[in-house]
C-alpha positions as CSV (number, residue, x, y, z in Angstrom):
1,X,-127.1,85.8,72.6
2,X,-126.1,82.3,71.9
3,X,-128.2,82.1,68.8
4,X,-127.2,85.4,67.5
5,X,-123.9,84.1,67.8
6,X,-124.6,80.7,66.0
7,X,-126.4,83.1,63.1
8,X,-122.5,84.9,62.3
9,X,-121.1,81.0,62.7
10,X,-123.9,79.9,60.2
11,X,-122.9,82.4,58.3
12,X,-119.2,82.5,58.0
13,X,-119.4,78.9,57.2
14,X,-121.4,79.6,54.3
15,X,-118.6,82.6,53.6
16,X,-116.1,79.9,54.0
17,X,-118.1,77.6,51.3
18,X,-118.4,80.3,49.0
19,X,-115.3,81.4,48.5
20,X,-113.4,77.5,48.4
21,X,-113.9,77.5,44.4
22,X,-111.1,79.5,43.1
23,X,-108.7,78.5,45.8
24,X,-108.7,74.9,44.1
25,X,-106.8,75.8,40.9
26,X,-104.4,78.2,42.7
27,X,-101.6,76.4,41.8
28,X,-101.8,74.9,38.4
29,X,-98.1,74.3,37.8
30,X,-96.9,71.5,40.5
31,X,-98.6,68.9,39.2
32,X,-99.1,69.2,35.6
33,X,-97.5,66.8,33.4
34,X,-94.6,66.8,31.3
35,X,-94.7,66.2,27.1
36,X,-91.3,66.2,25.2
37,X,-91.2,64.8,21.7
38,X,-88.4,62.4,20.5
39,X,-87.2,60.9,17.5
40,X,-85.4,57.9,18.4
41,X,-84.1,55.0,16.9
42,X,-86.7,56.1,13.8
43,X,-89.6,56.1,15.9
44,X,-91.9,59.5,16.6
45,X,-92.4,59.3,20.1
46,X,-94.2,61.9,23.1
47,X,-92.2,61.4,26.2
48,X,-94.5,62.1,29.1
49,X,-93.3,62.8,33.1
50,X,-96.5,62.6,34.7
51,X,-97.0,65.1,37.7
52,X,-96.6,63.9,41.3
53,X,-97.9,65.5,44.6
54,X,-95.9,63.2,46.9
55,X,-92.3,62.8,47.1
56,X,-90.7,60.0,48.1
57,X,-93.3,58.3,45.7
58,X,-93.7,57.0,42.3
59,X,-93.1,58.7,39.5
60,X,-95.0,57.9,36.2
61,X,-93.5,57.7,32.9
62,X,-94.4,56.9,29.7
63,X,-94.6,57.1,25.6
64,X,-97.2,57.9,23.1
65,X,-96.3,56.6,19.7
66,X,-97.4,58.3,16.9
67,X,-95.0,56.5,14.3
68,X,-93.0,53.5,14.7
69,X,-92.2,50.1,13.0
70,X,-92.8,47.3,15.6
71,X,-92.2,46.9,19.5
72,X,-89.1,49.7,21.0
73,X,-87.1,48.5,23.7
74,X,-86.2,51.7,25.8
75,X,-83.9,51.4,29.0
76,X,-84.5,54.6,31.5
77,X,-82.3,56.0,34.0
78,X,-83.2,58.3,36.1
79,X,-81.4,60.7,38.2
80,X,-81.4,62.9,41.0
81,X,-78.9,65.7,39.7
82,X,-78.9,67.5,43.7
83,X,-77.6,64.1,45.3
84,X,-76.3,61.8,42.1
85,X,-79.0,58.9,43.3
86,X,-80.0,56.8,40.1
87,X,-83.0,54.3,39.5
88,X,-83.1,52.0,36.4
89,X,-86.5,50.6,34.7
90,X,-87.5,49.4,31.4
91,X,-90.1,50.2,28.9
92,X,-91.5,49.4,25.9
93,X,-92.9,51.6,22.8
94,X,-95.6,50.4,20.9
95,X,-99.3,51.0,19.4
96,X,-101.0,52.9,22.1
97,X,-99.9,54.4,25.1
98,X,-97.3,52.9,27.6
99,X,-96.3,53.5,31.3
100,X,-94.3,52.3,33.8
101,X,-93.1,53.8,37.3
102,X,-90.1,55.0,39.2
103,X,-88.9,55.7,42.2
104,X,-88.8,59.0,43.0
105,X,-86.8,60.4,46.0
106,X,-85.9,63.6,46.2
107,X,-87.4,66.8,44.3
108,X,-85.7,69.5,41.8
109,X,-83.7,69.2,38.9
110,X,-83.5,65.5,37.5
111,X,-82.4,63.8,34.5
112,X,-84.0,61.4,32.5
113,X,-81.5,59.2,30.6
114,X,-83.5,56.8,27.4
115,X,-81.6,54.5,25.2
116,X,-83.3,52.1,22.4
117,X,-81.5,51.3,19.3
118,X,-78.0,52.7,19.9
119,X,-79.4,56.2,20.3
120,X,-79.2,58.2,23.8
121,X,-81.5,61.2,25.2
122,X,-81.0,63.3,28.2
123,X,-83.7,65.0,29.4
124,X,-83.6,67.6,32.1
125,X,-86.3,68.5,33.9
126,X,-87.9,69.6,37.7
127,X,-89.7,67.6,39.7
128,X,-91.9,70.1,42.1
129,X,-94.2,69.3,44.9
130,X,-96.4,72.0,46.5
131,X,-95.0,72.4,50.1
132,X,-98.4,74.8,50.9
133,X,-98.5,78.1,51.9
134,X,-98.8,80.1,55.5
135,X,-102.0,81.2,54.5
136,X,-103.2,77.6,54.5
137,X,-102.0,77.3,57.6
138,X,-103.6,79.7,58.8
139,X,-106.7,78.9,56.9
140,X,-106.6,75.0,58.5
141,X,-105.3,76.3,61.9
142,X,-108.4,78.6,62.0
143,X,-110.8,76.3,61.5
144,X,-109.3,73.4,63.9
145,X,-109.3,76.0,66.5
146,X,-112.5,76.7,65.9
147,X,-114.0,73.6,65.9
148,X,-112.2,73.1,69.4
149,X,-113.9,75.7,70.6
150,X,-117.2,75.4,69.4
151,X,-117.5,72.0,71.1
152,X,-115.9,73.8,74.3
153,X,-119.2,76.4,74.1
154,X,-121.4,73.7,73.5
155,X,-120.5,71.5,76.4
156,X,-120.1,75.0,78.7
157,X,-123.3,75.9,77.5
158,X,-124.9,72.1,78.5
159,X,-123.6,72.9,82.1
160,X,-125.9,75.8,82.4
161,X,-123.1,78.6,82.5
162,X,-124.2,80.8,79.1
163,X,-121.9,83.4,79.4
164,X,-119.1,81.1,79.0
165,X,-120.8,79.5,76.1
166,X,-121.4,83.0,74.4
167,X,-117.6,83.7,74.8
168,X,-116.5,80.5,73.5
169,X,-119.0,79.8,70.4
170,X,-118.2,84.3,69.3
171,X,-114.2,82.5,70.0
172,X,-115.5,79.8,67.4
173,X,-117.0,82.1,64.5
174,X,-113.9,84.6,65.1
175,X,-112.2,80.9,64.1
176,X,-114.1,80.5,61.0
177,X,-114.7,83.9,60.0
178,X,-110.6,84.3,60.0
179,X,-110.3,81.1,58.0
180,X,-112.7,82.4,55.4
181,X,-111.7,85.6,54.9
182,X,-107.9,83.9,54.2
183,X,-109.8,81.5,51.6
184,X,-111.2,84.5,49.8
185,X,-107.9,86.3,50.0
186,X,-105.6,83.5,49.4
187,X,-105.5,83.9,45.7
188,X,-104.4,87.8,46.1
189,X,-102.0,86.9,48.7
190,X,-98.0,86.0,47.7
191,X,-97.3,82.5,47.6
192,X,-93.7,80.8,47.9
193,X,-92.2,78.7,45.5
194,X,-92.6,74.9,44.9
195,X,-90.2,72.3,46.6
196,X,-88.0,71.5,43.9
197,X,-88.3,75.2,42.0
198,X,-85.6,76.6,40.7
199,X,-83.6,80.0,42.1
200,X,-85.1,82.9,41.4
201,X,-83.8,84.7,38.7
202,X,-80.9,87.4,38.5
203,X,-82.0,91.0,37.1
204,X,-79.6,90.3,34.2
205,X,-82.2,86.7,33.0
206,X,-85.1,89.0,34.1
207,X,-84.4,91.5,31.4
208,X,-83.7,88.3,28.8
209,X,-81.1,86.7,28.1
210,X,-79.0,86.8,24.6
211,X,-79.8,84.7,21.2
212,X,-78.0,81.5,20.9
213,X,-75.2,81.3,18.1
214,X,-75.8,77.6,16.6
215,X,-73.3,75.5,14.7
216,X,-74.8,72.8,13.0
217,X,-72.7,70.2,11.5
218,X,-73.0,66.2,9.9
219,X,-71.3,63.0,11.1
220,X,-69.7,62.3,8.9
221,X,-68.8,65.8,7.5
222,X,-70.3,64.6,3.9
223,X,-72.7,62.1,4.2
224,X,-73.2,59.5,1.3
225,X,-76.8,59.1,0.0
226,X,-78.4,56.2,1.1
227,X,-76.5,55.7,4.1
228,X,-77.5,56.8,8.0
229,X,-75.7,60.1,9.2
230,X,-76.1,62.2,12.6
231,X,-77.2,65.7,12.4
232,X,-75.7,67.7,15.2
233,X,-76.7,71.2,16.7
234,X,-74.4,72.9,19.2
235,X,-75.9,75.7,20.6
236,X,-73.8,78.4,22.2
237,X,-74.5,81.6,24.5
238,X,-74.2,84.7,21.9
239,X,-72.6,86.8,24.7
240,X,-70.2,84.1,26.5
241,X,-69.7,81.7,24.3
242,X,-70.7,78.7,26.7
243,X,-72.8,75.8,26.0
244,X,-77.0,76.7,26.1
245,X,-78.7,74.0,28.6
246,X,-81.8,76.2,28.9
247,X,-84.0,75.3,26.7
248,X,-87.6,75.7,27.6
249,X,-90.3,73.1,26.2
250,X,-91.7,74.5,23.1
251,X,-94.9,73.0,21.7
252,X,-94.1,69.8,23.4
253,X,-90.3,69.6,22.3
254,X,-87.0,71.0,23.5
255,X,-86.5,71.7,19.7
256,X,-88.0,71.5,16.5
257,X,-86.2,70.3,13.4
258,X,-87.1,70.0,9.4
259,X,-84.6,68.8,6.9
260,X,-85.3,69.3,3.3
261,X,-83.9,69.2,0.0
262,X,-83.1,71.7,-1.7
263,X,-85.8,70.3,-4.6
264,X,-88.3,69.4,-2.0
265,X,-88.7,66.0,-2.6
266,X,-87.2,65.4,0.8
267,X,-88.8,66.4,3.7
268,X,-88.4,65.1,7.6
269,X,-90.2,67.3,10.3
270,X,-88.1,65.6,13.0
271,X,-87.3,66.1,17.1
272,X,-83.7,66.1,17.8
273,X,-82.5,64.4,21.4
274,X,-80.8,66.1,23.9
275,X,-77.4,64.3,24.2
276,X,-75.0,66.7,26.2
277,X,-76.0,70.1,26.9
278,X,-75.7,72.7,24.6
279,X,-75.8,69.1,21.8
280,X,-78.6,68.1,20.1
281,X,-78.1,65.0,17.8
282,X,-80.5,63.3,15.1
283,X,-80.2,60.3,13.0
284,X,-81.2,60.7,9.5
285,X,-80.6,59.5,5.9
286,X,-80.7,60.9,2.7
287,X,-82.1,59.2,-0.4
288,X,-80.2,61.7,-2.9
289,X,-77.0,63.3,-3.1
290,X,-77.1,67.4,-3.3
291,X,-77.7,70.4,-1.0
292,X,-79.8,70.2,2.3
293,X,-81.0,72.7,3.9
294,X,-81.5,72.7,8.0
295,X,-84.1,74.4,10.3
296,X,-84.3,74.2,13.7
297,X,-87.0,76.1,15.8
298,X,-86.6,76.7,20.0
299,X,-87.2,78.9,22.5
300,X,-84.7,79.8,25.7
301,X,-85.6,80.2,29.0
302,X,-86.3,83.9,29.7
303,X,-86.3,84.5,25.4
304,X,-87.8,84.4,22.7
305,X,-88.6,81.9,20.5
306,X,-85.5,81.6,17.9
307,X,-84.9,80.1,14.4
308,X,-81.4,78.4,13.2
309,X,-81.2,77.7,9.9
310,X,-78.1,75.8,8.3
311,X,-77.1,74.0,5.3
312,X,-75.0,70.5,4.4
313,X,-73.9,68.4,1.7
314,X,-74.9,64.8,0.5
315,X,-72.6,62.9,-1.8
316,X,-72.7,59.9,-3.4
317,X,-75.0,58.8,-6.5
318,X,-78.6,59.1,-5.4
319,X,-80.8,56.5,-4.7
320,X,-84.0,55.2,-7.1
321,X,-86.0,59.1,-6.7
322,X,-88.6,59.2,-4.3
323,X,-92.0,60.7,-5.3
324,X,-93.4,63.0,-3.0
325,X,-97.1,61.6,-2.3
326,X,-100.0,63.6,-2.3
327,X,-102.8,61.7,-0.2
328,X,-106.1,61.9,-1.3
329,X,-108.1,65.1,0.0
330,X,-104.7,67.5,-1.1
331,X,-104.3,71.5,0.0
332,X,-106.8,73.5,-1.6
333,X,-106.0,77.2,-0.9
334,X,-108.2,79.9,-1.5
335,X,-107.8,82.2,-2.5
336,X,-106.2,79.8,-5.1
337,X,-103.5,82.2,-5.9
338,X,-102.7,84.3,-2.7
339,X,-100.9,87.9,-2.6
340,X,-98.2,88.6,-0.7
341,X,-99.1,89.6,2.8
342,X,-102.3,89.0,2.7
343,X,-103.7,85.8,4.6
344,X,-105.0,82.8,2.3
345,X,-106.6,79.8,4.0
346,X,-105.2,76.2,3.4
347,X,-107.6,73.3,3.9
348,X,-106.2,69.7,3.9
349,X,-108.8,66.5,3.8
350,X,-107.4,64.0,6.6
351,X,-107.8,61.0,5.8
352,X,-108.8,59.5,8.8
353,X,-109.5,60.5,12.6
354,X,-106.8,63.3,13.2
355,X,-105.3,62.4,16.5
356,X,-103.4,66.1,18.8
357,X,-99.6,66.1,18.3
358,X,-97.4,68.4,19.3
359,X,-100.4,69.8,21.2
360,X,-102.2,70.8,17.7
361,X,-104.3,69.4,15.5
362,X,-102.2,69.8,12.1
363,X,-98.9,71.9,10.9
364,X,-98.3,73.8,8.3
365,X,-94.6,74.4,7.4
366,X,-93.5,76.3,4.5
367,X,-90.2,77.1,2.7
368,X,-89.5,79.0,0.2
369,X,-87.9,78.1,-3.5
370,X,-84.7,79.4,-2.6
371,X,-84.8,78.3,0.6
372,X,-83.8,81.6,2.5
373,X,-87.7,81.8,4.1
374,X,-89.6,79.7,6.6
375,X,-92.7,79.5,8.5
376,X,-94.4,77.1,11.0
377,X,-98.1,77.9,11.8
378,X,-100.7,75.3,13.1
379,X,-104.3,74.5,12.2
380,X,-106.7,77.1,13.5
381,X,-109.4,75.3,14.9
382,X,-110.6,75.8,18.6
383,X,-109.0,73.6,20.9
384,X,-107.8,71.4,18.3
385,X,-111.5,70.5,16.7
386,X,-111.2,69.9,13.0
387,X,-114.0,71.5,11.3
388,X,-116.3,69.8,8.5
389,X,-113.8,71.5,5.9
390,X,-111.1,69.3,7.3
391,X,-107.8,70.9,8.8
392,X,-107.5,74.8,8.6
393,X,-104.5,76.8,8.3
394,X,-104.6,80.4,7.7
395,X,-101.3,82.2,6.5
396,X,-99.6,84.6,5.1
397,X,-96.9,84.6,2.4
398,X,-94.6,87.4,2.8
399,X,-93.7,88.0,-0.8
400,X,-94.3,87.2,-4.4
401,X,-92.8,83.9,-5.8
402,X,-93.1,80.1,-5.3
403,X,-93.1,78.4,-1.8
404,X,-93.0,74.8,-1.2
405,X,-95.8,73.4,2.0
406,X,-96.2,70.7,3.5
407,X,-99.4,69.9,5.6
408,X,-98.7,67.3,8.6
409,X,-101.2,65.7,10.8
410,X,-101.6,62.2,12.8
411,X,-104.1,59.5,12.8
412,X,-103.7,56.3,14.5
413,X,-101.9,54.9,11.9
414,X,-99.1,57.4,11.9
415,X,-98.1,60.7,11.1
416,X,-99.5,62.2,7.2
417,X,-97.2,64.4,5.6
418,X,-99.4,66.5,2.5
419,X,-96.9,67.9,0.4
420,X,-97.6,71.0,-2.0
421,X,-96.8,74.3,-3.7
422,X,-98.2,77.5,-4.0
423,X,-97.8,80.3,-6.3
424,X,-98.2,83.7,-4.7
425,X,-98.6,86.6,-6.6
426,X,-97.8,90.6,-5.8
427,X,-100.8,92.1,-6.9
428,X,-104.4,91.6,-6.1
429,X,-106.4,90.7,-9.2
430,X,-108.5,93.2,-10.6
């Protein structure tokens, strides 16, 4: 009896083995680190929030440079935004990757305060902590009881009284057998939120909530070539008319930005800082006076991703032109005259070890003559593998006419920008 018993102990143990694999990446949220690109005091940085499983504890934080001049200063703030508690540190930007640590009290929404060069960004974000499930209670609880009772057989059974053993060891694979069966289960079964999540959603942000109006504007209201200028973005709730402070991260950035002239010639792919919500602020100059033209790519909680394009005015006399540099290795397109919605393939020659940013391996943006079209796609290799032929990018030019591209990627010695043109035609040749 008492080894039949043992047999459906050995067994559910084995049950219990078997099904531990998938229960380990149950929750793959908590945990996972946080990447938000900013342009700041004219250096491209990656902000990242490192995940923590242990709160009060140390929270990591650090910058990846991918183009700067020299050593960056950056003072950080941190606060709790449930209890108004605030910890200060320091850290500094430069080649490679940098960290420091803060002290970290309380979980849910926080704000992340940086200043370095006379420029501030607020970042919000969550801080979430798995708190466990019943089901792992029950799971753990299972298995301690049964482990109590097994030894409780075994000694019984020592004292030469069996049938109390046989009760207490079939008590001890019930144990196990129960635990198991949750394991197996567990990734079916409803789970509660994180510590730290935020409220569930109302029916009305379940069915999506409205596109943001945007008013985008200079200071000062006509910049003079030549001289520094702040770009600013107001974004507003299309139905109420309130500030937007919902801005979900969107290919490692609460917003994407490219500023261009309207020849072309200038060109900044840029991440604007989140200075009050609903604001977002950059710091830019202009080498030539004329017509800009703004873009700026986002995605709202609960919607879709969104475009806001815009336009301002530099004055002043230009300075000395600036030629737009082809690096070595430039686009090659093929076919070398695309048609109009049909996808061509753009291969750019790095010109050096091509180093992930923005999560990708390369970006294509494209804009055409006039302006009143834009696209963003990113290079089309697996995982972010750059083939033999260098970077890929496969696209598709809605209509006939002549676009201006620009190819970006980074190396360790900063970000490459490949500008280009391309001549699309209507009709297929014959």
């Amino acid at each position: 009896m008492i080894r039949a018993l043992c047999l459906v102990l050995g067994l559910s143990a084995v049950l219990l083995l078997a099904g531990a694999g998938p229960a380990a990446a149950h929750n793959v949220v908590v945990g996972a680190d946080l990447r938000i690109a900013q342009t700041i005091a004219g250096a491209e940085l990656t902000l990242v929030i490192k995940g923590t499983e242990q709160v009060p504890g140390p929270l990591r934080i650090g910058v990846e440079t991918y183009q700067a001049a020299g050593e960056l200063p950056i003072a950080l703030e941190l606060r709790s935004v449930a209890d108004g508690r605030t910890v200060t540190g320091r850290l500094t930007a430069g080649p490679g990757d940098r960290y420091t640590r803060l002290r970290l009290e309380t979980t849910g929404p926080h704000e992340l305060t940086l200043r370095a060069g006379g420029e501030v960004a607020v970042v919000p974000f969550r801080v979430l902590v798995d708190r466990g499930s019943m089901w792992e209670l029950l799971i753990y609880g299972g298995l301690f009881a049964a482990g109590v009772v097994l030894v409780g057989g075994l000694l019984t059974g020592a004292l030469s009284r069996p049938g109390r053993a046989a009760l207490l060891v079939a008590g001890a694979a019930a144990g196990v057998t129960v635990a198991a069966m949750m394991v197996i289960l567990e990734p079916q079964l409803p789970t509660g939120p994180p510590d730290g999540a935020a409220p569930t959603a109302t029916d009305q942000q379940q069915a999506g909530r409205p596109y943001v109006q945007g008013r985008v504007t200079t200071l000062p209201e006509r910049p003079a070539a030549g001289e520094e200028f702040t770009l600013r973005i107001d974004l507003l709730d299309g139905s109420t008319g309130s500030p937007v402070d919902d801005l979900t991260v969107h290919h490692e950035a609460l917003a994407h930005v490219v500023v261009t002239s309207e020849d072309g010639r200038y060109f900044r792919h840029v991440h604007s800082l989140r200075t009050a919500p609903g604001r977002l602020e950059i710091r830019l100059r202009a080498d030539r006076a004329g017509r800009y033209r703004t873009y700026t790519e986002f995605e709202r909680e609960d919607s879709g991703g969104q475009l806001i394009s815009a336009g301002f005015t530099v004055g002043g006399e230009a300075a000395s032109p600036e030629t737009a540099e082809v690096r070595s290795g430039a686009a090659v397109t093929r076919p070398a005259v695309p048609v109009a919605g049909r996808a061509a393939t753009i291969e750019v020659r790095p010109t050096g070890a091509v180093r992930p940013w923005l999560g990708m391996a390369g970006h294509l943006i494209v804009r055409s003559a006039d302006g009143e079209f834009f696209g963003h796609v990113h290079e089309m290799s697996p995982a972010g593998q750059v083939s033999a032929q260098g970077l890929r990018f496969t696209y598709a030019f809605p209509t006939a006419g002549r676009y201006l591209a620009w190819a970006q990627y980074a190396t360790s010695g900063g970000i490459v920008t490949v500008p280009f043109t391309v001549e699309v035609t209507g009709e297929s040749a014959r």
